[in-house]
Structures are given as structure tokens and as C-alpha cells.
N, C-alpha and C positions, 0 to 999 in steps of 0.2 A: 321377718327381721330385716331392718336395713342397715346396708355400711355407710349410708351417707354420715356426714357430721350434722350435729343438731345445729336448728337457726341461730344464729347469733343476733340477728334483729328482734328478738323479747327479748336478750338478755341485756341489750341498749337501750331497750325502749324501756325496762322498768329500772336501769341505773343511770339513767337519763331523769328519771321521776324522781328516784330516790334523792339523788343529789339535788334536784330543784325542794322539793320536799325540806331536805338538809339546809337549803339557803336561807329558806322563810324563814325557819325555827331559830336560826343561827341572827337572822336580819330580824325579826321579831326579839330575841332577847336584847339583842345590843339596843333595842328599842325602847325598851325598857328600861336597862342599864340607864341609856342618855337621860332618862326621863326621873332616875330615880338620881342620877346625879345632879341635874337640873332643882330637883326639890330639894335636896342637901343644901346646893350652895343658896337658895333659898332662906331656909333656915338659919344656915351662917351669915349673912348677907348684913343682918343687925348690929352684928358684933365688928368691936375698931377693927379699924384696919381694909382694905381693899378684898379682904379672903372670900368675899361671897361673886364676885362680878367672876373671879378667872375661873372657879367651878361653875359657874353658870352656862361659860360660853364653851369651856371642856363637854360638858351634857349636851349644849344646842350640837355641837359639831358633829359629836356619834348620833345624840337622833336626826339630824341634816346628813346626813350623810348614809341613814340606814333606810329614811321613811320616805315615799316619793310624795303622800300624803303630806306629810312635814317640808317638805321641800317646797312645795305647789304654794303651800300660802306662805314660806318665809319667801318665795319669790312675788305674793301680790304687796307683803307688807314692806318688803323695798323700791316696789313701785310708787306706793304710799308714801312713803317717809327714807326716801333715799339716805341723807344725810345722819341718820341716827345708822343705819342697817347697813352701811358699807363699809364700818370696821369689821364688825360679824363678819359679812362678807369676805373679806380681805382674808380673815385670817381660816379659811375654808378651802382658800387653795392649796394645791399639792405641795408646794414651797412656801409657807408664811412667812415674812418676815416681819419676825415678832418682835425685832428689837425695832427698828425702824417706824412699827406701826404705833405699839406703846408710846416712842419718844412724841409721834404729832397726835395721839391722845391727849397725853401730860401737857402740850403747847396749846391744845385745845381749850382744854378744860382750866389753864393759868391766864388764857385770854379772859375767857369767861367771869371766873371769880378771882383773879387778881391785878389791883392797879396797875398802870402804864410801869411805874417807876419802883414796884416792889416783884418784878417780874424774874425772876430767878432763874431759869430756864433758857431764857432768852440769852442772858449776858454769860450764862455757863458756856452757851454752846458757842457765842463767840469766841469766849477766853481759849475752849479749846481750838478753835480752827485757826488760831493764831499762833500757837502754840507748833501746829503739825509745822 
């Protein structure tokens, strides 16, 4: 019989596994989750109103943010198509600034499909900086 104390390196090395073990499971479901909220806003996406694009980009963000898989090619598809992929982008970092980004969305998207002179957005956002 010995007095020494038992190793403590098995008892690291299989709560070293377990917890990695714990990570995937953990990182695999929210993988899921993203993906199963990606098909919801999916689903909603036909119905009025904007309600399918903000669940969309909720799902890309947990599965971008869980799958390195999913990562790898949303980074070749904004190699591709920068201009469409760098709001995603944007709003993936640790601080988004989501009112700021929506507003040059909406200035985007009223260049797009609205006249020079029926431009709404435009003359709002003067009125108020004249206003401050």
C-alpha cells in the first residue's frame, strides 16, 4: 500500500476530453438551432412585411459563429460577392451597430427602387441634422 497521492494527470487528461467532448455537443447543437432558425425565417420570409430577412440573419449569425465549416465558405462567398455579404458581415462583429447599419441599408435599398425626388430618407435625415 502506498501513501503517495493519486496522479492527477488522468484526472486532467479525461476532464480535458470531457469538456472538449461538452464543447462539440454544445457547438453542434447551437448548429442546429442556427439552421433550424434560418429555415423558419425561411418560411416567414413570404409573408408582408421585412419578418423573414432579421430571422434569417439571427440563424446565419449562431451557425457563423458555431461552424468553422460554415464560416470557410461564408468567407469564399464574400470574396465572391463582397457587396451583397458585408452587411452579414458587419453585423457579426462583437459590437454591431445595428441602428447605423439598417439606416444605410434603407438609403441603399431607396436608391435602388426609389426616384431622385420621391426620396424620403434622404430629406428626413437632413431635416433632422438641422434640427440638432
Amino acid at each position: 500500500m502506498s501513501l503517495a497521492m493519486p496522479s492527477v494527470r488522468g484526472r486532467r487528461a479525461s476532464d480535458a476530453a470531457t469538456r472538449d467532448l461538452a464543447g462539440r455537443v454544445v457547438r453542434f447543437g447551437l448548429v442546429v438551432l442556427g439552421s433550424l432558425i434560418v429555415v423558419a425565417g425561411i418560411a416567414i420570409a413570404p409573408l408582408p412585411g421585412p419578418g423573414g430577412i432579421p430571422v434569417i440573419v439571427v440563424g446565419l449569425m449562431i451557425v457563423l459563429r458555431n461552424s468553422f465549416k460554415a464560416r470557410r465558405q461564408f468567407v469564399r462567398l464574400h470574396h465572391a460577392h463582397p457587396k451583397m455579404i458585408s452587411p452579414i458581415r458587419r453585423l457579426l462583429r462583437r459590437d454591431p451597430h445595428i441602428i447605423q447599419m439598417s439606416w444605410h441599408q434603407a438609403l441603399k435599398i431607396e436608391r435602388l427602387l426609389v426616384p431622385r425626388k420621391l426620396r424620403f430618407a434622404v430629406r428626413s435625415r437632413r431635416l433632422f441634422r438641422r434640427r440638432r
